[in-house]
C-alpha positions in Angstrom: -14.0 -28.5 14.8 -13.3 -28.9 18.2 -14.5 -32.9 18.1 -12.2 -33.5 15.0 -9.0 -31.5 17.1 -9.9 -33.6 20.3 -9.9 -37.0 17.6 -7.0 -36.2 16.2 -5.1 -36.2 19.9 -6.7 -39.4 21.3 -6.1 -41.2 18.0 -2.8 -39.7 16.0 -2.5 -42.9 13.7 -5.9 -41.6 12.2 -3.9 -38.4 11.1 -0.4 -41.0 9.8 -2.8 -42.6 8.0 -5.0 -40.1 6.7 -1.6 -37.9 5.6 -0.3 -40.8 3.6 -3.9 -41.5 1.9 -3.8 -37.6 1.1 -0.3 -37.7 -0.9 -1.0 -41.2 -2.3 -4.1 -39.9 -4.4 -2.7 -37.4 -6.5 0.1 -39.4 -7.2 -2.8 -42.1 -8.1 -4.5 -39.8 -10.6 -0.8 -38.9 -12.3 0.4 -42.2 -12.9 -0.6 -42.7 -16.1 1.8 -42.0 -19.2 -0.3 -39.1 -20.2 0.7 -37.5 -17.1 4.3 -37.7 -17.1 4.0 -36.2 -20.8 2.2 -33.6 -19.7 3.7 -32.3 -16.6 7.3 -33.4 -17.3 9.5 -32.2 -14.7 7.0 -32.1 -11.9 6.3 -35.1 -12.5 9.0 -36.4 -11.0 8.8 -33.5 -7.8 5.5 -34.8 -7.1 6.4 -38.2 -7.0 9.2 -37.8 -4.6 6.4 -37.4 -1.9 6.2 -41.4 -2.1 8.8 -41.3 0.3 6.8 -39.1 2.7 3.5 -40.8 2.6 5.7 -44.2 2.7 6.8 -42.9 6.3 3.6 -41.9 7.4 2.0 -45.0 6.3 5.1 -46.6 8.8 4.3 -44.6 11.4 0.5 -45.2 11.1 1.0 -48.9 10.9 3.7 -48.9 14.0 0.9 -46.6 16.6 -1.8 -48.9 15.1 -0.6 -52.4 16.5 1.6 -50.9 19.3 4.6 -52.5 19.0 7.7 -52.8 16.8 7.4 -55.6 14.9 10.6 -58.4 15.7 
């Protein structure tokens, strides 16, 4: 536990990157029209986490090349 804590401070883009893999799945495995009939309404809560996993994937990609891009 103590390797992946100490990881996770050396290398923080792991964890952007790993966040925005996390949300992306689920919303992945609901996509399909089934899905919105079935859940409905939170549907469309869960699928307002696109905007969170969008920023972590920016954030990821940014401490990944080390620069902001012109």
């Amino acid at each position: 536990m103590q390797a992946i804590a100490a990881d996770i401070v050396k290398r923080p883009y792991t964890t952007f990157g790993m966040l925005a893999l996390a949300i992306l799945e689920p919303l992945a495995a609901t996509s399909k029209d089934i899905m919105m009939r079935r859940m409905r309404s939170a549907w469309t809560k869960l699928h307002r986490w696109v905007y969170l996993a969008a920023a972590a994937a920016a954030v990821h990609y940014l401490l990944v090349v080390k620069s902001w891009p012109t």
